[in-house]
Structures are given as structure tokens and as C-alpha cells.
C-alpha positions in Angstrom: -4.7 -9.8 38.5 -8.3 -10.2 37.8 -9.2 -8.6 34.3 -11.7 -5.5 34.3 -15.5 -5.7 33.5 -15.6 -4.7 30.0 -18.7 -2.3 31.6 -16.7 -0.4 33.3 -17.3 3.3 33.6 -15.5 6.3 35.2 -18.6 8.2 37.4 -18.1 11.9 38.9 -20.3 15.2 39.2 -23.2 13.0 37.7 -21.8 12.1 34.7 -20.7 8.5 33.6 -17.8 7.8 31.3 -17.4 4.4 29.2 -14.1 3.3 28.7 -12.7 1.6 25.5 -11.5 -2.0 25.1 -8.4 -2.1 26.9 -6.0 -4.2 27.6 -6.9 -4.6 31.1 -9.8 -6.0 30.5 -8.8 -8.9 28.4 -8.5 -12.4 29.6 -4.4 -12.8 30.5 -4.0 -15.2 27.7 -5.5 -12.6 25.3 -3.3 -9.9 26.8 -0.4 -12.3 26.1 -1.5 -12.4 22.7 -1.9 -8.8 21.9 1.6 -7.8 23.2 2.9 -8.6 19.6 4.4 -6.9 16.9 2.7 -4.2 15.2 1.3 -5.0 11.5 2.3 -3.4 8.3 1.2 -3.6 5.1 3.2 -3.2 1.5 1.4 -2.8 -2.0 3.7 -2.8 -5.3 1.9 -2.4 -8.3 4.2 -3.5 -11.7 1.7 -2.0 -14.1 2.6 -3.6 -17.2 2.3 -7.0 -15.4 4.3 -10.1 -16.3 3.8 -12.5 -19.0 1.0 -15.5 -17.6 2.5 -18.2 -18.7 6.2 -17.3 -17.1 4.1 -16.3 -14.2 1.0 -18.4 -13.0 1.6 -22.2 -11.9 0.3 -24.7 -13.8 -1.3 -27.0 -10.7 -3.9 -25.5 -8.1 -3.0 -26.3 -4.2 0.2 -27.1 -1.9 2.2 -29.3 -4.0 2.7 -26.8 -7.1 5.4 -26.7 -9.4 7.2 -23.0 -9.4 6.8 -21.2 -12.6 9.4 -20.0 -14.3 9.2 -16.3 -12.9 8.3 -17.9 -9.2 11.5 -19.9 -9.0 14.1 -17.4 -7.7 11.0 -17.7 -4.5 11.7 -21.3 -4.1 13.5 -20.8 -0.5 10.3 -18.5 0.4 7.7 -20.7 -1.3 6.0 -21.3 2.4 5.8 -17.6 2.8 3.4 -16.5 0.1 0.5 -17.0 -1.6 -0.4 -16.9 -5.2 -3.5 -16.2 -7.1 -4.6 -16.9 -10.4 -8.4 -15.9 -12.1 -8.8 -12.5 -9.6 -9.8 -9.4 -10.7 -11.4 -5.8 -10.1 -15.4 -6.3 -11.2 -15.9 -3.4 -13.7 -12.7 -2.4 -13.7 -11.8 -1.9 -17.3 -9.7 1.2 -19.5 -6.7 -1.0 -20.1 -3.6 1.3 -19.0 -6.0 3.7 -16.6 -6.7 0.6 -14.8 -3.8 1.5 -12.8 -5.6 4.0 -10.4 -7.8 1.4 -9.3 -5.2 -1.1 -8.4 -5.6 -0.3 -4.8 -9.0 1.4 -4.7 -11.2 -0.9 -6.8 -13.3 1.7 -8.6 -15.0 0.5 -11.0 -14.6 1.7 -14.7 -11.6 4.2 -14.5 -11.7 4.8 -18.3 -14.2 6.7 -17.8 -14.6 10.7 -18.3 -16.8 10.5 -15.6 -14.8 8.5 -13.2 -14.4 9.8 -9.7 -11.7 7.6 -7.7 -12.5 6.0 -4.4 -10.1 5.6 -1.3 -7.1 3.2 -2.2 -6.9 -0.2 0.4 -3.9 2.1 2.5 -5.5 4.8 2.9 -8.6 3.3 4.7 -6.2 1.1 6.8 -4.2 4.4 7.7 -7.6 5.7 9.0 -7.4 3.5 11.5 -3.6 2.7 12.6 -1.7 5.7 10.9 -1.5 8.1 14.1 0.5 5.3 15.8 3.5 6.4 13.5 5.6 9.4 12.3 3.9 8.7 8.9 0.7 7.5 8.3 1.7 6.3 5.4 4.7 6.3 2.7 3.7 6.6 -1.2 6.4 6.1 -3.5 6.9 5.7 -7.8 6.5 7.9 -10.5 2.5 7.1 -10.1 0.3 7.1 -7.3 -1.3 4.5 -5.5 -2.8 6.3 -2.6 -6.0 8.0 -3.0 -7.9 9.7 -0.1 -11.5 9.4 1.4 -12.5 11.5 -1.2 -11.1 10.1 -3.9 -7.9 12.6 -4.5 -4.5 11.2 -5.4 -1.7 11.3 -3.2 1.6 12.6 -4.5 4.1 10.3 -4.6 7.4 10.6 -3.8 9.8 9.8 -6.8 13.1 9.5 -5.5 14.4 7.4 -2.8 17.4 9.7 -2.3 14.3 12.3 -1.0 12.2 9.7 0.5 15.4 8.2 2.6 16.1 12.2 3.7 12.5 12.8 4.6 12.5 9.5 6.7 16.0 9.9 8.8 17.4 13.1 7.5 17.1 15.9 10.5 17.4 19.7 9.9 19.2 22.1 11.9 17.5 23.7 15.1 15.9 26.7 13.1 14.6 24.6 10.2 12.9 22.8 12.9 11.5 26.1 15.2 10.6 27.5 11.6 8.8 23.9 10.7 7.0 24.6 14.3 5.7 28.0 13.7 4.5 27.1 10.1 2.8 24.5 11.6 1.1 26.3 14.2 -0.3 29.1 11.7 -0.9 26.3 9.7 -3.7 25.4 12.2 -4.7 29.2 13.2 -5.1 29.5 9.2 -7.4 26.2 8.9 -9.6 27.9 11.9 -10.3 30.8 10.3 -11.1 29.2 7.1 -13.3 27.0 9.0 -15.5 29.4 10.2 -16.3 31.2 6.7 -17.2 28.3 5.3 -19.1 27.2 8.0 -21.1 30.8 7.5 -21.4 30.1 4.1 -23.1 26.8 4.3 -25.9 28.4 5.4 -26.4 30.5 2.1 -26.0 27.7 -0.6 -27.8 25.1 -2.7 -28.1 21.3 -1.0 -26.1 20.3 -3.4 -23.1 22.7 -2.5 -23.3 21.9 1.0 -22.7 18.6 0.1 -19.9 20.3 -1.7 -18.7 22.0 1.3 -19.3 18.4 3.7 -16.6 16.8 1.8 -14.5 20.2 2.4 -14.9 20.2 6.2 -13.9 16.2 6.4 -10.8 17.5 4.0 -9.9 20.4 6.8 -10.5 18.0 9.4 -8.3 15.8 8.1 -5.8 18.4 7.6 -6.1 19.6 11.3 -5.4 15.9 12.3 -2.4 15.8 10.2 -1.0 19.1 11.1 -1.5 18.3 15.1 0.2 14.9 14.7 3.1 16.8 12.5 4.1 18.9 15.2 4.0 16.7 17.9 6.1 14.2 15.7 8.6 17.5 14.5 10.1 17.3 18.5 10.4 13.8 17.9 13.8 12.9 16.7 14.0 11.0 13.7 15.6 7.3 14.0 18.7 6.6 13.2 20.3 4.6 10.2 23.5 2.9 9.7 22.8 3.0 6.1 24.0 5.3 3.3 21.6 7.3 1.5 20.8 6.3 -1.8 21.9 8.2 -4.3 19.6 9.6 -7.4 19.2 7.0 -9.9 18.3 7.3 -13.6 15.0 6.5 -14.6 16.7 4.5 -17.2 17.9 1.9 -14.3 14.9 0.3 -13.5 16.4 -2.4 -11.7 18.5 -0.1 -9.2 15.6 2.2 -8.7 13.2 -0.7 -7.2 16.1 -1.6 -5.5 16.9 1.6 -3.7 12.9 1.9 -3.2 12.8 -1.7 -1.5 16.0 -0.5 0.7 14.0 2.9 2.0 11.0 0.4 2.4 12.6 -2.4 4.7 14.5 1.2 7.0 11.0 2.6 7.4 9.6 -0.6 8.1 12.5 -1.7 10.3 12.3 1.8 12.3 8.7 1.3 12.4 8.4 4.9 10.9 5.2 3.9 8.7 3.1 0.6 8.9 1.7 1.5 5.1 3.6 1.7 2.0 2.6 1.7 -1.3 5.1 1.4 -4.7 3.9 2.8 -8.1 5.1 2.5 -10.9 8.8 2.9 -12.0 10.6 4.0 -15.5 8.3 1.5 -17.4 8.3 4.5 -20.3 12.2 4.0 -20.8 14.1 0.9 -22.6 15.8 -0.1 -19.1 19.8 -0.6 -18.3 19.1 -3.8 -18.6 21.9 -6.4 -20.8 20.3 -7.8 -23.6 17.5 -4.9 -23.3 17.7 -2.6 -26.6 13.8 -1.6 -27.1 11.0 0.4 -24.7 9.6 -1.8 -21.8 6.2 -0.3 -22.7 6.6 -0.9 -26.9 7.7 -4.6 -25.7 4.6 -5.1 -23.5 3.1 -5.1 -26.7 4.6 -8.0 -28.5 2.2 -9.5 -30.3 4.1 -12.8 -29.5 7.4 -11.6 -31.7 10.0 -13.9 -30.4 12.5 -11.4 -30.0 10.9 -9.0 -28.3 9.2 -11.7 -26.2 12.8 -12.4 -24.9 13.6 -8.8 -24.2 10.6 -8.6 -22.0 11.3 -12.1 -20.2 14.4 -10.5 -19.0 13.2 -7.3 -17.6 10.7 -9.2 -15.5 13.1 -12.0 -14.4 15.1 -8.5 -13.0 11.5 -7.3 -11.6 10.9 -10.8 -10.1 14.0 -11.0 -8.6 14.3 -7.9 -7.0 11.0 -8.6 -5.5 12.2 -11.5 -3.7 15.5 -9.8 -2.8 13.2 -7.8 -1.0 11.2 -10.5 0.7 14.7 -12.3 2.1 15.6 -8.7 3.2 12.3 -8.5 5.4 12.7 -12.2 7.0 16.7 -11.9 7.2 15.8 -8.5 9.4 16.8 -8.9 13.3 12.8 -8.6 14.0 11.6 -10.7 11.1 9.7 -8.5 9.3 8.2 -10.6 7.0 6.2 -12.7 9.7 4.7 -9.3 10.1 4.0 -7.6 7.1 1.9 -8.2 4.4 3.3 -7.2 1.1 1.3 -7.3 -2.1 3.1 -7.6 -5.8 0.8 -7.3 -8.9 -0.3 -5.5 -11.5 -3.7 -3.8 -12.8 -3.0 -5.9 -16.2 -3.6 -9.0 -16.6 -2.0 -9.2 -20.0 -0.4 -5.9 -21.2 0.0 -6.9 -24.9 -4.0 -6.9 -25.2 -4.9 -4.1 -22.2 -6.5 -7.0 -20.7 -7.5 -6.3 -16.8 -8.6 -9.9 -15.8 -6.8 -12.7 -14.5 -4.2 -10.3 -12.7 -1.2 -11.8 -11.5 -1.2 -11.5 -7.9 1.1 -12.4 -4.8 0.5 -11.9 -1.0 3.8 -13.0 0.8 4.3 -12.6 5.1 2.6 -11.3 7.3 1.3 -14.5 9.4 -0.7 -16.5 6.7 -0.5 -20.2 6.1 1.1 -19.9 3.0 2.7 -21.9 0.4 0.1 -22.8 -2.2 -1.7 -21.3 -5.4 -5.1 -20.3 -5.0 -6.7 -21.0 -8.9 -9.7 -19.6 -9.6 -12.1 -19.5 -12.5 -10.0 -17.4 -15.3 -12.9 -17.0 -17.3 -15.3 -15.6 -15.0 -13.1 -14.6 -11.7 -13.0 -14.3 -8.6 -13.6 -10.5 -7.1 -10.2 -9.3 -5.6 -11.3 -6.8 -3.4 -12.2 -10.0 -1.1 -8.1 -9.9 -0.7 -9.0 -6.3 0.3 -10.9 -7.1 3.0 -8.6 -10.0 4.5 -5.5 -7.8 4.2 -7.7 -5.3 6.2 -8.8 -7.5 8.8 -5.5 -8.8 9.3 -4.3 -5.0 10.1 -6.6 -4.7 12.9 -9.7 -2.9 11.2 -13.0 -4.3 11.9 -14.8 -4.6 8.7 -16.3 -6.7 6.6 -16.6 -4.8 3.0 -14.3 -3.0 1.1 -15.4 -1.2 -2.7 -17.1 -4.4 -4.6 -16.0 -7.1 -2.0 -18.6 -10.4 -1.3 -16.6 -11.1 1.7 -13.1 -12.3 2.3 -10.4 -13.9 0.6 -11.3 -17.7 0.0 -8.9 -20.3 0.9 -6.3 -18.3 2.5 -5.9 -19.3 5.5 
């Protein structure tokens, strides 16, 4: 069938109408192409990082030798990339640097500092109405911040997460969820109005104030419309047990039980975007051969013994990671080749609050992988770049995110 004029317009009662891209209109080969899997994105933040020299390769390129942390990867070393001498310009504050893991913004040790929106959250803009969720935030610590710069809660357990993702209520739970949500949107009208009345009355500055307000409620309608659309929806279906509530002090089970509720909301294609904060790192873990604080030994001033300790709570981190990874290719669809899933930290080295030279990994989602992109460690190379790839990749046309130059170099 021939393909549309991408000119075409609907015409009637003197009005024209221009119609989107569609598929239609594509060449067939490009049609062929489009008719692919949908693209997700994962970000896991471990935000007391891991220790460089167990971490980053020694040689640049294709032919590297696995470092000691990367080895358990060896069978997925063509499926992911890592990155050496990347970092957030102006990013500094050492611990705080965590809020702008995903976001970028700079100086976040500031009083003064006002967050930005986190990499997911501007993808979500664009793809998250094709999903129940937009998006899935989980840890004891948020990643997600919105357009205006407001963190998302997270959700802490994976026992709650798992029930909010496949767990349906009874009949009246869900007419009471319908009529909530419908005075939910009668409420947002009225407020609406006032404010719009007041705008009138106040200072430029406040209506700037009150701007930002009326994108919030806009937002809000969006999300309460899609929410009751999705509420008749019924909720996929899962072979799988839910997990039960794990201590904090089990670090090791709880990323675990968060990667499981990740790959079932990937696999039921309930989100496309989901973020991982961080997890117990407060607590001395249930880890064998583990007797002091995960945080006190991040700071080890090179003492041998507590050097070891660490090494063996981020050989468990490591590990589970890539348990994860095998999970997502090993899955009847593949997930991998589709997903983009980001490990790192926002410290480069923990024991000295350092925020350069972050230890970063980008595994699936369709890249030429299999090599480690080095760059300068000294002066380095801005991450946000990766930003802007991993958005482009998604589908969203753009070509700057926070302090990007331009895209990723060298990943292909």
C-alpha cells in the first residue's frame, strides 16, 4: 500500500486539520522497523559507590581485562558498557550529591539548592501515558524529581511495591478508588479557578509562583484521568510469590527482592521507567564476614581490615546486579536487548566524599557494547552526555539535558 503524504490534512466546515507522524506514512521498511518492542529504562544508584581500583579496568577499548568487581559479568561482557573519568560538572556536597545522580544539578550542597527534573522523569513526559505507571521509584531515597524540581516518594518495600503492581482490591475498593478519583478532579477544577482569579491580584513574581502551580495541577489532572482509566484495567497477572518484608539489615535480599518486582513490571510491561535508590547502606549488613557499618567502612582510610569488609559487601552488590542482568536476557522476550539499565553511584570515592570519576555502567538496551570507555580522570568527561543518549534512545527528540555538550562519545 502506498505510504501517506506526510502533508496530509483532514479538511471539513473550512477548517483544516494536520495529522501527526503516523505510521502510515512511513516508508514500509520503516514501518517494519517501528513495529518493535517498547524501550525501558532502569537507573540504580549504589550511593556509597565501589572501591576504583576493584572496579574500573585497567586498559581503555574492546579487548579489556575484567576487574575484579566486573568478573561475575564475564558471560554479559558484550552487553554493557563501562565508563571511567565521567562526572556531574558542579556537582559537589560529597553525600548530598546523591539527589543529583539522576538530575544533574549543579552544587546540591548548597542551602540554596533547588533540584531539577531527574533523567526519568523527563523521559516519562514523553512515553509514561503508554503504561499503568509512568514510572516506578523505589529505595529508602529518591531518585525521581519532578519538572519542578520536587522529590518523588519512593516506595520502600517490595512486599508494597509487588501489591501495588499486581495486587487487585475487591469490587468496592475499586468503585470507592473511582469516586475518589472523580472528586479528585471536580476538587482540582475548583481550585483551578481561584487561583486563576487570584493571579490577577499578585506581584510578577507570585504569578510566576502560581505558573509553576498550574503546570503542578495540570499535571495532577493528567495523572488523575490516566488513573481512572487504568483503575478498570485489570492488573496483570503473576506466577510469582510476593516478596515478603525484608530487614533493612539484609541488604543483599532487599536488592534482590527489588530487582525481582523490577524484571515483573518490566516483564508485564507495567512501567517503562524505574529508578532504585538507595538501600540499608546506614546498617552493618547480614553479610558473613561483615561485623562493622557499611557507611563507617566506606570510610576506611585504607585500614586493611575494614578494606576487606567493604570488598565483600560490594562483591554481594556487584553480583546481585548481574543476577539481575541474566534475569532480563534469560526472560522469554529478552528484556535486556530492550532496556537500558544504569548502575552507579554519585561518589566517585566514598572514603574522601569525592564526586568525580563515578563508576558507571550502561548494560542492554541495543548498544554495541563490550568495551570501557576511559576518559580523562583528572579533568572528565560531562555525564549528562549519557543523559542525553539514554534519552534519545527512549524515543525523545532532544538534544540537551541539565549541563550536557552533546551525546555520549564512543558508544555506539
Amino acid at each position: 500500500m502506498k505510504p501517506l503524504s506526510r502533508r496530509t490534512f483532514l479538511r471539513g466546515s473550512g477548517v483544516s486539520l494536520a495529522l501527526p507522524l503516523l505510521e502510515a506514512m512511513l516508508p514500509l521498511r520503516l514501518r517494519a522497523a517501528a513495529e518493535t518492542a517498547p524501550r525501558r529504562f532502569v537507573a540504580i544508584n549504589i550511593p556509597l559507590g565501589f572501591i576504583p581500583a576493584n572496579f574500573f579496568p585497567e586498559q581503555a577499548g574492546a579487548d579489556y581485562a575484567l576487574s575484579r568487581y566486573l568478573q561475575p559479568g564475564e558471560a554479559l561482557r558484550k552487553k554493557f558498557t563501562v565508563f571511567s573519568g565521567t562526572s556531574h560538572p558542579s556537582v559537589d556536597g560529597g553525600h548530598s550529591a546523591e539527589k543529583s545522580f539522576l538530575t544533574a544539578a549543579p552544587f546540591p550542597g548548597a542551602r540554596t539548592f533547588k533540584n531539577t527534573i531527574s533523567l526519568d522523569q523527563f523521559i516519562a513526559a514523553k512515553i509514561g501515558d503508554q503504561t499503568r505507571f509512568a514510572s516506578l521509584t523505589l529505595g529508602e531515597k529518591t531518585l525521581s524529581w519532578s519538572a519542578n524540581g520536587v522529590a518523588i516518594p519512593p516506595e520502600q518495600s517490595a512486599a508494597k511495591a509487588f501489591a501495588k503492581l499486581f495486587l487487585t482490591g475487591s469490587a468496592q475498593e475499586i468503585a470507592n478508588q473511582q469516586r475518589d478519583l472523580r472528586d479528585g478532579r471536580s476538587i482540582m477544577d475548583a481550585v483551578l479557578d481561584d487561583a486563576k482569579a487570584m493571579e490577577r491580584k499578585v506581584s510578577a513574581a507570585d504569578r510566576d509562583k502560581l505558573d509553576q502551580f498550574f503546570t503542578a495541577v495540570r499535571e495532577t489532572e493528567q495523572q488523575l484521568a490516566k488513573t481512572a482509566q487504568w483503575s478498570q484495567t485489570p492488573k496483570p497477572e503473576v506466577k510469582a510469590k510476593p516478596p515478603g518484608e525484608i530487614s533493612s539489615i539484609d541488604l543483599v535480599g532487599t536488592l534482590r527482592a527489588h530487582f525481582e518486582v523490577m524484571r515483573l513490571a518490566l516483564e508485564t510491561d507495567s512501567t517503562r521507567l524505574i529508578t532504585l535508590g538507595s538501600t540499608g547502606y546506614g546498617n552493618v549488613p547480614r553479610i558473613p564476614g561483615v561485623q562493622l557499618g557499611y557507611h563507617g567502612l566506606s570510610h576506611h582510610g585504607k585500614n586493611p581490615d575494614m578494606l576487606r569488609q567493604l570488598e565483600l559487601i560490594e562483591q554481594a552488590t556487584i553480583q546481585a546486579f548481574f543476577d539481575f542482568l541474566t534475569s532480563l536476557k534469560d526472560s522469554q522476550s529478552n528484556l535486556l536487548d530492550h532496556t537500558q539499565v544504569l548502575l552507579g553511584s554519585n561518589l566517585g570515592n566514598a572514603s574522601g566524599h569525592l564526586t568525580t570519576n563515578l563508576p558507571m555502567l550502561l548494560a542492554g538496551g541495543g548498544y554495541k557494547h563490550g568495551q570501557h570507555l576511559a576518559f580523562d580522570a583528572r579533568n572528565n568527561y560531562p555525564l549528562p552526555n549519557l543523559f542525553v543518549s539514554i534519552a534519545q534512545r527512549m524515543g525523545v527528540e532532544t538534544d540537551k539535558f541539565a549541563t550536557s555538550t552533546g551525546t555520549m562519545r564512543g558508544l555506539v
